[in-house]
C-alpha positions as CSV (number, residue, x, y, z in Angstrom):
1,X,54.8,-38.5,-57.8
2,X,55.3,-35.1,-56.3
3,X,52.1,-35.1,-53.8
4,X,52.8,-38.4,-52.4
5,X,56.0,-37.0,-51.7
6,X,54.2,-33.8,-49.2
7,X,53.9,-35.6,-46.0
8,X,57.5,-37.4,-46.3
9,X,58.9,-33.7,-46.3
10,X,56.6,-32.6,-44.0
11,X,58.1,-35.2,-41.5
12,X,61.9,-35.0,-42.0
13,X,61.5,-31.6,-41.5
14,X,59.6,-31.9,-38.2
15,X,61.6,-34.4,-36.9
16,X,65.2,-32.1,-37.5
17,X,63.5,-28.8,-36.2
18,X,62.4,-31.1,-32.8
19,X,66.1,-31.6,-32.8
20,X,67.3,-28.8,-33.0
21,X,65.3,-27.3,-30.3
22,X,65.7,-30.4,-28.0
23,X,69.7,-29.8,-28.6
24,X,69.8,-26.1,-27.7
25,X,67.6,-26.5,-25.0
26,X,69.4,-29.3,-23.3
27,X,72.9,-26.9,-24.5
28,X,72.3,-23.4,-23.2
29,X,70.1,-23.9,-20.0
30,X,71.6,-27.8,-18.3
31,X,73.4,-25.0,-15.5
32,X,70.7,-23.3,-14.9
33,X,69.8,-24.2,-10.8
34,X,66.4,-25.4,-10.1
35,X,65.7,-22.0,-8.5
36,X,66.6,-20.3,-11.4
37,X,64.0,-17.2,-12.2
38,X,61.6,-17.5,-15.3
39,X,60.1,-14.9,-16.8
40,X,56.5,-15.7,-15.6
41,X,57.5,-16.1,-12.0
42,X,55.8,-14.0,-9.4
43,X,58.0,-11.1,-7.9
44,X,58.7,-11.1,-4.5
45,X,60.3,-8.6,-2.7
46,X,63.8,-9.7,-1.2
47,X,63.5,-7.0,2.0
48,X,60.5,-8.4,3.0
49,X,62.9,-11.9,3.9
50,X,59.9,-13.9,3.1
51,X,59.7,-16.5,0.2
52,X,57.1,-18.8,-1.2
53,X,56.6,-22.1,-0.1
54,X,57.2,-24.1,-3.3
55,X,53.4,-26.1,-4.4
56,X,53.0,-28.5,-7.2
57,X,52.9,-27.5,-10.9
58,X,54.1,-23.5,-10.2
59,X,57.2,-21.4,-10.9
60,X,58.3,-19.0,-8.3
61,X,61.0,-16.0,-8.4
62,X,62.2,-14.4,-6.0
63,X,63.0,-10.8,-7.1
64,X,65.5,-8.0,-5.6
65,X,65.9,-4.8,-6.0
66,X,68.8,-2.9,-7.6
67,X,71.3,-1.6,-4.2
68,X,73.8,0.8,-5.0
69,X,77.2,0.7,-2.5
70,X,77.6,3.8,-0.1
71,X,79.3,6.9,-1.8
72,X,82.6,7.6,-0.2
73,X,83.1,10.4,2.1
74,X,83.7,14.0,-0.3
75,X,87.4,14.5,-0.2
76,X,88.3,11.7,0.8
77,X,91.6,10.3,-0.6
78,X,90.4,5.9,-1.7
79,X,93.7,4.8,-1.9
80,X,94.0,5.3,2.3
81,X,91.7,3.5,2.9
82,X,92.0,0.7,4.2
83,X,90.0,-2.4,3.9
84,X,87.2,-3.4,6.5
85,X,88.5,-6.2,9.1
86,X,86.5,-7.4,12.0
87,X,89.2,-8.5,14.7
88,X,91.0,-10.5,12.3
89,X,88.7,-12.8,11.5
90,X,87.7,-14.2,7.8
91,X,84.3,-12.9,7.0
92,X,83.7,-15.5,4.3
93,X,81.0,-17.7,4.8
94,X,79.9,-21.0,3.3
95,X,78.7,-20.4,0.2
96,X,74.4,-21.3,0.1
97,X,73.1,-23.5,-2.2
98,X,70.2,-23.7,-3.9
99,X,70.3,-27.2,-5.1
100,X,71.5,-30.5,-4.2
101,X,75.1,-30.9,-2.8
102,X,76.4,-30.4,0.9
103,X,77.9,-27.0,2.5
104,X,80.4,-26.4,4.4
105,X,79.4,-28.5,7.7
106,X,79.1,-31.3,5.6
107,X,75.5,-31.2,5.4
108,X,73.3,-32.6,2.6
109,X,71.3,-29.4,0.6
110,X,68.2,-30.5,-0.4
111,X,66.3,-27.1,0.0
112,X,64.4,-26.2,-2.9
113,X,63.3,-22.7,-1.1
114,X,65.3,-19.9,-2.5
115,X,65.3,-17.8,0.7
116,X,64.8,-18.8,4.6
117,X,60.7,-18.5,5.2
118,X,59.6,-17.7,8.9
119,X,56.9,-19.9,8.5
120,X,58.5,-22.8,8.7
121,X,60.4,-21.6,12.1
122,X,59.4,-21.1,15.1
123,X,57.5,-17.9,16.1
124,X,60.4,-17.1,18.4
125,X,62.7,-17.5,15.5
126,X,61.2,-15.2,13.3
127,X,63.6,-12.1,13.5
128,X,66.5,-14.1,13.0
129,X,65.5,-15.7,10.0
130,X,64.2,-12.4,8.6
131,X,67.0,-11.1,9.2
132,X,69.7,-14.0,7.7
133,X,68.8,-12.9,4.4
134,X,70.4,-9.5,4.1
135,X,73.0,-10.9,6.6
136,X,74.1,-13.2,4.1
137,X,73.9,-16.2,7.5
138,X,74.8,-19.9,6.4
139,X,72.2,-22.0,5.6
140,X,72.2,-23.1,9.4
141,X,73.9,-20.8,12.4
142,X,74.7,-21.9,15.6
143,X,72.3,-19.7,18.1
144,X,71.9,-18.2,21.0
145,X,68.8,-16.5,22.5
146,X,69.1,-14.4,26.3
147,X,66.5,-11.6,27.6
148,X,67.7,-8.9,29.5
149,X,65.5,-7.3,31.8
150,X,66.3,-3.9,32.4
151,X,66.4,-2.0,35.8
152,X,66.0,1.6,34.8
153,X,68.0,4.2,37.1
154,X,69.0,7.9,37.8
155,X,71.8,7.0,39.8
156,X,73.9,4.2,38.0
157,X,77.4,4.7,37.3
158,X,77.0,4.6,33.6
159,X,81.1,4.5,32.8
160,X,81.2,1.6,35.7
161,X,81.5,-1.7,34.0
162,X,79.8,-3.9,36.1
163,X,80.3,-7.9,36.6
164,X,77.7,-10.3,36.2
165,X,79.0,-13.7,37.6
166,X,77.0,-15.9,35.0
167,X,77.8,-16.2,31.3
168,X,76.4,-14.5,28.2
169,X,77.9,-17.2,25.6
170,X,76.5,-20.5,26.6
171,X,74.3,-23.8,25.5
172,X,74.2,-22.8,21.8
173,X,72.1,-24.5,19.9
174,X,72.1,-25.4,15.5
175,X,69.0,-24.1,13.9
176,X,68.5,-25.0,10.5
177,X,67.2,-21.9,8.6
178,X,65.0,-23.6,6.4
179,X,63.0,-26.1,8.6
180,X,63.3,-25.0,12.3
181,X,59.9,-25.9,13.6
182,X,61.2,-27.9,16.0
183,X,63.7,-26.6,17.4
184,X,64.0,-26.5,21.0
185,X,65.9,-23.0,23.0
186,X,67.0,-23.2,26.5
187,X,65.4,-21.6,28.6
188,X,67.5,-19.0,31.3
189,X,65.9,-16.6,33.5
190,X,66.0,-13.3,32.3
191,X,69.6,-11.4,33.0
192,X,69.1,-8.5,35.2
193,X,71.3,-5.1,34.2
194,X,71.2,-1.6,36.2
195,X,70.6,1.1,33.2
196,X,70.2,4.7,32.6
197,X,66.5,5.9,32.2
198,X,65.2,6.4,28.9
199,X,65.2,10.2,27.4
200,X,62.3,12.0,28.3
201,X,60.5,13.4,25.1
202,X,61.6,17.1,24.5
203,X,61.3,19.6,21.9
204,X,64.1,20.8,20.2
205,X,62.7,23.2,17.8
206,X,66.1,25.2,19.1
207,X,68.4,23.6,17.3
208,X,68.7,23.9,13.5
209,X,71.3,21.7,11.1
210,X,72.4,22.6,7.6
211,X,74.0,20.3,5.3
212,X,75.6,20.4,1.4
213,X,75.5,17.6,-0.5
214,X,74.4,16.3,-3.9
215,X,71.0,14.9,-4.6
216,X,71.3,11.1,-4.6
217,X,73.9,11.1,-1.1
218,X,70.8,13.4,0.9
219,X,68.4,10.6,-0.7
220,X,70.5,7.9,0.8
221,X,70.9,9.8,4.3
222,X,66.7,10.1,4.7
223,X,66.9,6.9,6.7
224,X,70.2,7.9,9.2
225,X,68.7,11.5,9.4
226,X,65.2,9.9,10.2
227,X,66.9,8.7,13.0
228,X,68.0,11.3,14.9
229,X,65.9,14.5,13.8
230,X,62.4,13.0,13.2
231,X,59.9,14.7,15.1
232,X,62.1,16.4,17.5
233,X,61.1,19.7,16.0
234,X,64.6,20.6,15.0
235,X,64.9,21.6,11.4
236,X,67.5,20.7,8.4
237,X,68.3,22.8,6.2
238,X,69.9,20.9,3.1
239,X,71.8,22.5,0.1
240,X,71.3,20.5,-3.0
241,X,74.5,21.1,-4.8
242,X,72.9,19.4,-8.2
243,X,69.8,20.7,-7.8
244,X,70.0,22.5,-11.2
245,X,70.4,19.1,-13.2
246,X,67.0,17.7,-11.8
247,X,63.8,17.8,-12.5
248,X,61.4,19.5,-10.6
249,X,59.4,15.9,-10.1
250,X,62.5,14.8,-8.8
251,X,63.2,17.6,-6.1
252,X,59.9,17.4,-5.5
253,X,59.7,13.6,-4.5
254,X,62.7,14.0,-2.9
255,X,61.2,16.3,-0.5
256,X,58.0,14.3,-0.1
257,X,60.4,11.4,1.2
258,X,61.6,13.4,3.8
259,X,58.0,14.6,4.8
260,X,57.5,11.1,4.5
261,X,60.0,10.5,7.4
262,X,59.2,12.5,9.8
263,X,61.6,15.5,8.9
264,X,61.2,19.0,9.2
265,X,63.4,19.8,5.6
266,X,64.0,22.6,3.7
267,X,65.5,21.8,0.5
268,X,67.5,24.6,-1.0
269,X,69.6,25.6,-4.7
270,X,72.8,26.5,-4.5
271,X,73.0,30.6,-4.1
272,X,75.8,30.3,-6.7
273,X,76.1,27.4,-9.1
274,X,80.2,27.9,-9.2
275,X,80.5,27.4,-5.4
276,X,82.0,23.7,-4.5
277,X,80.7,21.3,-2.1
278,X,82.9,22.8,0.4
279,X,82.0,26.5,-0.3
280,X,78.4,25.3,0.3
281,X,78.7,23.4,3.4
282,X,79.7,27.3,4.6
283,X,76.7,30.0,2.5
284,X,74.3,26.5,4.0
285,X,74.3,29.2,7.1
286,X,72.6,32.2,5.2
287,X,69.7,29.2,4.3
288,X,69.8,28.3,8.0
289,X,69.1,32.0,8.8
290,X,66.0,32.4,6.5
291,X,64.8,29.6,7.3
292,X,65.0,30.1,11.3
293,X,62.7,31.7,14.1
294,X,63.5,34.1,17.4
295,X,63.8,31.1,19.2
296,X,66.6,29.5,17.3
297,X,69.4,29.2,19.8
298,X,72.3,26.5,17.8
299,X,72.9,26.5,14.4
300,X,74.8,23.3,13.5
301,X,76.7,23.1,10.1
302,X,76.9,19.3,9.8
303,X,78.5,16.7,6.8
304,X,76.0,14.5,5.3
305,X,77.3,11.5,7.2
306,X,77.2,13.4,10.5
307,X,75.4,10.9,13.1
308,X,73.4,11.8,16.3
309,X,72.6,8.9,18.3
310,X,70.4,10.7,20.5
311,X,70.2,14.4,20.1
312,X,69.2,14.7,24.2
313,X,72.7,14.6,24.7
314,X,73.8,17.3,22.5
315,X,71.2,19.9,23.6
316,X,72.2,18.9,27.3
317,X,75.8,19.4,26.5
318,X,75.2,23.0,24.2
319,X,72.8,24.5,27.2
320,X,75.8,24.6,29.1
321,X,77.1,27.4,27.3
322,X,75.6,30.7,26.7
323,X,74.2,31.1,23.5
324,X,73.4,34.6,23.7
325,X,77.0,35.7,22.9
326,X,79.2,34.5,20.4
327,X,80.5,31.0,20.7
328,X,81.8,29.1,18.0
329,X,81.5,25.4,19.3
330,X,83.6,21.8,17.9
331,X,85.4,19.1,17.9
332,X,89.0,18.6,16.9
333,X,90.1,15.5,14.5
334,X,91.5,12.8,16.1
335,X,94.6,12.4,14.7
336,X,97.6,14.9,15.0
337,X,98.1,14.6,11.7
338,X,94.9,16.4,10.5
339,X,95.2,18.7,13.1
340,X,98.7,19.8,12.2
341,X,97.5,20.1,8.2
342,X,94.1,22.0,8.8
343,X,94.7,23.7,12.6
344,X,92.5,24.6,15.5
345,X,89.0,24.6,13.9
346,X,86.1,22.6,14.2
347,X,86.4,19.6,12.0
348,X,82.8,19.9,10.2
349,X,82.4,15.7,10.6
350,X,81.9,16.1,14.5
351,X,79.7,19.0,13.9
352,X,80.3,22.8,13.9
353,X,78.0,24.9,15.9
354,X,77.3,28.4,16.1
355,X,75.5,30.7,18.8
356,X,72.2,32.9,17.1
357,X,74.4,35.9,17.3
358,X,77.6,34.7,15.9
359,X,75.4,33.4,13.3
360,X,74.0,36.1,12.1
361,X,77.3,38.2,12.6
362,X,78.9,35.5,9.7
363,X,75.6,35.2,7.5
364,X,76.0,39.0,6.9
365,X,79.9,38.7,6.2
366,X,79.4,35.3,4.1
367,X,80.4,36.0,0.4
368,X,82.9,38.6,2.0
369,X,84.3,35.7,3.9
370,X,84.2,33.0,0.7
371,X,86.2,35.7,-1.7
372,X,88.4,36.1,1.1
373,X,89.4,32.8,2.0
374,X,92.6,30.8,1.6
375,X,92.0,27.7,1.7
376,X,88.8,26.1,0.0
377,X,87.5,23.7,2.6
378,X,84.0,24.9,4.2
379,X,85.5,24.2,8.0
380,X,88.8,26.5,7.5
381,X,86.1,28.9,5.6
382,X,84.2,28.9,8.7
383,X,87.5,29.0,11.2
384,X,88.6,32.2,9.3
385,X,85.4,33.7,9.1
386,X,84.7,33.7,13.2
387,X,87.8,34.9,13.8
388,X,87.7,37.8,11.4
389,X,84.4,38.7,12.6
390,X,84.2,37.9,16.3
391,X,86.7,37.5,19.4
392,X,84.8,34.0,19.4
393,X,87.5,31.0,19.7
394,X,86.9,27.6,19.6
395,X,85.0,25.7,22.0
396,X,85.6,21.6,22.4
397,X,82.5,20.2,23.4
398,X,83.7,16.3,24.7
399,X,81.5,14.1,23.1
400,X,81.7,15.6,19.6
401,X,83.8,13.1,16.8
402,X,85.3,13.4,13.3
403,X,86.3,9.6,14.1
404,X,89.1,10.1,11.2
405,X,89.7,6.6,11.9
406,X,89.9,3.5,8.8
407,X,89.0,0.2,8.8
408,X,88.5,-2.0,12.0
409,X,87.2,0.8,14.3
410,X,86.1,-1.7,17.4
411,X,88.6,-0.1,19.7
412,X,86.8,3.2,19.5
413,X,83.5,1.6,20.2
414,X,84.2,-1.0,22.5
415,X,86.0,1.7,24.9
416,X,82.5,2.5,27.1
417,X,82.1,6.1,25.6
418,X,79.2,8.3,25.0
419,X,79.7,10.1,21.7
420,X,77.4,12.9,20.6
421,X,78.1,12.5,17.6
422,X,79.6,10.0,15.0
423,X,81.4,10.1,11.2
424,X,82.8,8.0,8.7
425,X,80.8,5.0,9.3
426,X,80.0,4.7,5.7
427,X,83.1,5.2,4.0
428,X,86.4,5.3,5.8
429,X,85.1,1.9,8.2
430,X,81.4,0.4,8.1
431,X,79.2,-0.1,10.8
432,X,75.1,0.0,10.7
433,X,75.3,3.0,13.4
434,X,71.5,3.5,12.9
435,X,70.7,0.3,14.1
436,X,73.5,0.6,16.8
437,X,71.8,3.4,18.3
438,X,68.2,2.1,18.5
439,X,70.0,1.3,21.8
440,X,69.8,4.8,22.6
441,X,66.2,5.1,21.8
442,X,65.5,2.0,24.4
443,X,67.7,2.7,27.4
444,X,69.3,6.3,26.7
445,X,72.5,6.9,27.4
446,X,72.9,2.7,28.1
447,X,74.3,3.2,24.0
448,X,78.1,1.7,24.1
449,X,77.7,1.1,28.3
450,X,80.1,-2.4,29.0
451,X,79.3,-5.1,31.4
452,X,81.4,-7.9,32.1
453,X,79.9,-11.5,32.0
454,X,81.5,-14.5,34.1
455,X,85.3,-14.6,33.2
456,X,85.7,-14.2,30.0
457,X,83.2,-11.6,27.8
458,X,82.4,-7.8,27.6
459,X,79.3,-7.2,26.1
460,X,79.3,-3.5,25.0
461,X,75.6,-2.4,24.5
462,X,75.1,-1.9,20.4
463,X,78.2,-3.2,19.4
464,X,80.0,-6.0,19.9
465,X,80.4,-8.8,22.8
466,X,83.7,-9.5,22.6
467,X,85.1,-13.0,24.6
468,X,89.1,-12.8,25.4
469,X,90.9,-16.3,25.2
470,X,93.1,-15.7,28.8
471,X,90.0,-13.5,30.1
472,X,88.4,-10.1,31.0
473,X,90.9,-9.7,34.1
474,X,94.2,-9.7,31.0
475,X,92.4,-6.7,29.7
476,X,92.9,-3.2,30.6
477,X,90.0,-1.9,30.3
478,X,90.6,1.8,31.1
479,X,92.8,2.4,28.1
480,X,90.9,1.9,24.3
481,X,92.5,-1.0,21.9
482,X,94.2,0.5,19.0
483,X,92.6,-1.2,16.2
484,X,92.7,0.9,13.6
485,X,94.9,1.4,10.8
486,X,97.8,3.6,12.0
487,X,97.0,4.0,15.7
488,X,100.4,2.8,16.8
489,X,101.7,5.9,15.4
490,X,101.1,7.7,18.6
491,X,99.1,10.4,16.7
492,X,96.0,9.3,18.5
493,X,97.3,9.8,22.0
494,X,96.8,13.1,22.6
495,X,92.7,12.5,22.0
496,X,91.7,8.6,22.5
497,X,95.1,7.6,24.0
498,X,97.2,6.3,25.4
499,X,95.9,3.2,23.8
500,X,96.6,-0.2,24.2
501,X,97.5,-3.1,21.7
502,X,95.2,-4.7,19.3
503,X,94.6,-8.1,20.3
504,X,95.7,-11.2,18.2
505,X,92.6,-12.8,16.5
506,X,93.1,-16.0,18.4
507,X,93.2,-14.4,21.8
508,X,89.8,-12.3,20.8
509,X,86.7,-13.7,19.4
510,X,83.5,-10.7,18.3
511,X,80.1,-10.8,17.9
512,X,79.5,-7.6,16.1
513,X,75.7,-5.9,16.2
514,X,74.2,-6.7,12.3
515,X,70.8,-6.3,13.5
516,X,68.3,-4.5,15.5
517,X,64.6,-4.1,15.4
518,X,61.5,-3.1,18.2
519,X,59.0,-5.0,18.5
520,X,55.1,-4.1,18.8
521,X,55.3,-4.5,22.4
522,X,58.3,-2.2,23.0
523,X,61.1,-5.0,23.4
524,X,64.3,-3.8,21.4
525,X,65.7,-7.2,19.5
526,X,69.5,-7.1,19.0
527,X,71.9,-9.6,16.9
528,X,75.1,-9.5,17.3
529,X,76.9,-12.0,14.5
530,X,80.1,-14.1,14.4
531,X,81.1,-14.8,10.6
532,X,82.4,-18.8,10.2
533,X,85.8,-19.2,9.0
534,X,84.6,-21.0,5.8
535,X,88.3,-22.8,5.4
536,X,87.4,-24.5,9.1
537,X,83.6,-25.4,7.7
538,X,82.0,-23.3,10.7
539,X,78.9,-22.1,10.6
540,X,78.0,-18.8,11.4
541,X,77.1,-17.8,15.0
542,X,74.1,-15.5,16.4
543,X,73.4,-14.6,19.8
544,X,69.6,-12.5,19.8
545,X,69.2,-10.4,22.8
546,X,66.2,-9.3,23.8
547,X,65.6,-6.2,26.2
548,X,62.2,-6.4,27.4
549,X,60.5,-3.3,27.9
550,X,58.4,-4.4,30.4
């Protein structure tokens, strides 16, 4: 009886274990999405904005990399700070899905591509949807493309903001970001604009920076630094404050990246492991020294969030001094408040710069000047030092900014000015100031100039184009708009001011710069983005311009 009784078992058994397995199967994954990764899916790199075009009988993944959030500024006090806002508006978006369903518009989802793919867009179209995945865009934008054709000049009035009678914002058109082959673009002669020439190409193996920070913020600046130093001939001179708990692979590959980038670096050790960050961002200057020639003129002692948009303009604006005697060269904060708590010293944001022979006067006196101190901060270090060494006093150089400034900060940059330097932008407010500036690279000093376009817009180059509800001629725009947290407090006056009153959302709508690229032919491609109010079911809106370089 027993062996006729084998394959009975043999069955039941079978027959519970395919159970069980269908059961769980159909239990833990029935949520997963269609698109959902699987562990023998091909990686794809997300930067690359590119995805696979699904084919018959294949898995696909779409991989990303880990991305860490910007470290906050050292010192700086999180609880005042104040969260980004962008004139008002909600920055949510319709959320993207990857299945079936409908969005926000109201319009059916039946993509079964994880991530926009340029090939199914037109050529024209490519940077825009390259660039909607990191933007985060809606699944379809409402878009606007318009070339600019630049008229370079040496004699236009770069602070003039000059009217253009016709319209920037006009004949939008919805392109779906997954299938816009067909999609048909007005087409507008190009818009003509009077600009400053672009920088000649100079060498500024004068001017040497020095900077103390840890090891993984002086990783994350390679890219803004790349900016503004590569192959100038300037040199940086950076302090690794936790150099002693890495690896010498690591501080090695570390400094191949910047080689990588173009950057003339000298990576350095603390020269004593008990100084802080701040006591650092002062001995930096006896690195600077050893690592400088005769013809070193500037020696700039920089944050690690300092930006240059250009550094043409600085060098212009330091050979106007004489750096063969001492001069001891700043910026004040903007705010009263920080000035009244720290004094008259160069606030070490905007950039603190020292003639070759006040240089070497305090890289003599340096420990002397560290055991001597009162305060701990590197710029009061440096304040006390010069004056116990020199009769140097400070010098403003206009142009230099701390920007000690939260939040929504488009006051400051919609305001036409030319700043030689920026700070903050990634911790007490956020803007992509490296692609911002490309501006600069294209048109020089163009960077942040305003033009007005028919009744209603100011486009200011880089930033924003801003479109007022009762139009341009209700807007004073001499004074700066206080947008920022705190600049009714009258502290701001006495530097950006007097300032006018933020405007209401509903009376101001922005486009903000989120993107900016050169082409191979020279042409400088600019986004400027309008978040949807998801609660209204917009979509979001994107007007591309395009400044031909020839």
């Amino acid at each position: 009886m027993f062996p006729s009784k084998v394959p009975r078992v043999f069955v039941l058994a079978s027959v519970a274990l395919l159970f069980l397995v269908t059961y769980t199967t159909l239990h833990l994954y029935h949520h997963i999405p269609p698109s959902y990764p699987t562990a023998d899916s091909k990686i794809v790199q997300v930067q690359d904005a590119v995805t696979i075009e699904k084919q018959p009988d294949s898995n696909h993944h779409i991989g990303t990399e880990g991305t860490t959030g910007d470290p906050l500024d050292p010192g700086s006090d999180i609880s005042t700070l104040e969260p980004a806002i962008q004139d008002g508006e909600s920055n949510q978006k319709p959320p993207i899905e990857t299945g079936s369903g409908t969005n926000a518009g109201g319009q059916s989802e039946e993509h079964s591509l994880p991530l926009p793919d340029p090939k199914h867009c037109r050529k024209e179209l490519d940077f825009l949807v390259r660039s909607s995945v990191d933007l985060e865009l809606t699944e379809r934008v409402r878009y606007i493309r318009r070339y600019i054709q630049p008229i370079f000049s040496s004699s236009v009035d770069r602070d003039d903001v000059a009217n253009v009678t016709e319209p920037l914002i006009r004949d939008e058109v919805e392109v779906d970001l997954y299938d816009c082959g067909d999609v048909k673009l007005p087409e507008f002669a190009p818009i003509k604009l009077q600009v400053p020439r672009p920088h000649p190409e100079e060498d500024f193996s004068h001017l040497i920076f020095g900077v103390a920070t840890n090891y993984d913020r002086l990783k994350d600046s390679i890219g803004p630094f790349a900016h503004w130093i590569s192959g100038t001939g300037a040199k940086l001179v950076a302090v690794v404050i936790d150099a002693k708990e890495r690896s010498h692979k690591e501080m090695r590959l570390l400094q191949h990246d910047f080689d990588i980038a173009g950057i003339n670096a000298t990576l350095v050790k603390p020269i004593n492991k008990k100084f802080t960050t701040s006591q650092n961002h002062f001995t930096v200057l006896v690195n600077m020294l050893e690592n400088s020639n005769p013809n070193t003129q500037w020696y700039g002692l920089l944050d690690d969030d300092t930006f240059f948009p250009t550094l043409k303009p600085l060098s212009d604006g330091l050979a106007t001094l004489d750096h063969n005697v001492d001069a001891y060269v700043g910026a004040l904060s903007e705010d009263f408040q920080a000035v009244r708590g720290f004094g008259f010293m160069a606030f070490g944001g905007a950039g603190a710069f020292l003639s070759a022979p006040l240089a070497n006067k305090l890289g003599n006196q340096a420990l002397k000047c560290i055991d001597e101190a009162i305060g701990r901060e590197g710029d009061t270090i440096l304040r006390d030092c010069v004056y116990s060494n020199s009769k140097a006093k400070l010098t403003i150089l206009p142009g230099l900014y701390q920007q000690d400034i939260t939040a929504d900060v488009s006051g400051f940059f919609e305001a036409g000015l030319r700043p030689l330097t920026l700070h903050h932008w990634k911790s007490w407010y956020r803007e992509p100031v490296e692609k911002m500036a490309k501006a600069a690279k294209f048109c020089g000093d163009c960077f942040l100039q305003r033009w007005r376009f028919g009744t209603d817009t100011v486009f200011s180059n880089g930033f924003s184009i801003a479109t007022y509800k009762d139009g341009v001629e209700s807007v004073n725009l001499q004074l700066m708009e206080g947008t920022w947290g705190h600049a009714d407090s009258k502290d701001f006056d006495f530097s950006l001011g007097p300032l006018r009153a933020p405007y209401p959302a509903d009376q101001k709508k922005s486009y903000k710069l989120r993107e900016a690229e050169f082409a191979a032919n020279g042409d400088l491609k600019q986004l400027y983005v309008r978040m949807g109010d998801s609660s209204a079911g917009e979509y979001d809106q994107v007007v591309e311009l395009v400044w031909q370089k020839h």
